[in-house]
N, C-alpha and C positions, 0 to 999 in steps of 0.2 A: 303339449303344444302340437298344433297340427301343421306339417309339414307343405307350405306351398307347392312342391313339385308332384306331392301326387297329383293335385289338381292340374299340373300342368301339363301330367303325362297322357291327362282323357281328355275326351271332347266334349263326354256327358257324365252326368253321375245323378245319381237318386240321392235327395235331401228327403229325411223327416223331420219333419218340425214339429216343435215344442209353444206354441203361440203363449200371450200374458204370462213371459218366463221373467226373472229379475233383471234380466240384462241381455243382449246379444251376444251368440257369443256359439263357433262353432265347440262342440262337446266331443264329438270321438267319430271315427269313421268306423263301424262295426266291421266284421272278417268278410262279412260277405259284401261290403264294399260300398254299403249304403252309410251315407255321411247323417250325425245327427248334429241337428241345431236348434237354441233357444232364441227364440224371437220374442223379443219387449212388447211388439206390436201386437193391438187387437186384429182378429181375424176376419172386422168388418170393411168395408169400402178398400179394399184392397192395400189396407196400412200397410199389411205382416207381408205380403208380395214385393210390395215397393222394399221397404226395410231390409230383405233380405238380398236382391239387387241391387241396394246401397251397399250393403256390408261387403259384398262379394269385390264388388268394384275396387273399394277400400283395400281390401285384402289381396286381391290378387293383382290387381292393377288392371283387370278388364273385365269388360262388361260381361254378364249372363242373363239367359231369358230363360222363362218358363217353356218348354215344352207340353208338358202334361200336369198337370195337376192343380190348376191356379185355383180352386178352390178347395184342394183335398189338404190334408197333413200331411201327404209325400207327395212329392213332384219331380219331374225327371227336369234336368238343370244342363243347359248346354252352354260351355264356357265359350265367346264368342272371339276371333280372330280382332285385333286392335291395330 
């Protein structure tokens, strides 16, 4: 289980994503601090983007936006003030 406060304690962090996975569903935050996660969501029209600023919202209780990567499998994630 991944712990809400680390995300609470940054303002950004680097997600990889795992697109067409079984389920959503954040997987591990590796050592060097880059978060992994499985997205249900296909990678076209921007599903797997939306989906994963759904889950986060869910999760954390605030919203996030893509900084960098809206088309790549890692994107830098800035957790936004609510």
């Amino acid at each position: 289980m991944i712990d809400k406060n680390w995300f609470y304690a940054r303002e950004s962090f680097i997600l990889r994503v795992r697109t067409k996975a079984p389920s959503t569903k954040l997987v591990e935050i590796l050592p060097d601090g880059v978060v992994k996660m499985d997205v249900h969501a296909v990678p076209s029209d921007n599903e797997a983007n939306v989906e994963i600023i759904k889950y986060f919202k869910r999760f954390l209780g605030r919203r996030v936006s893509i900084l960098v990567g809206k088309t790549s499998k890692e994107k830098v994630m800035k957790i936004l003030e609510e």
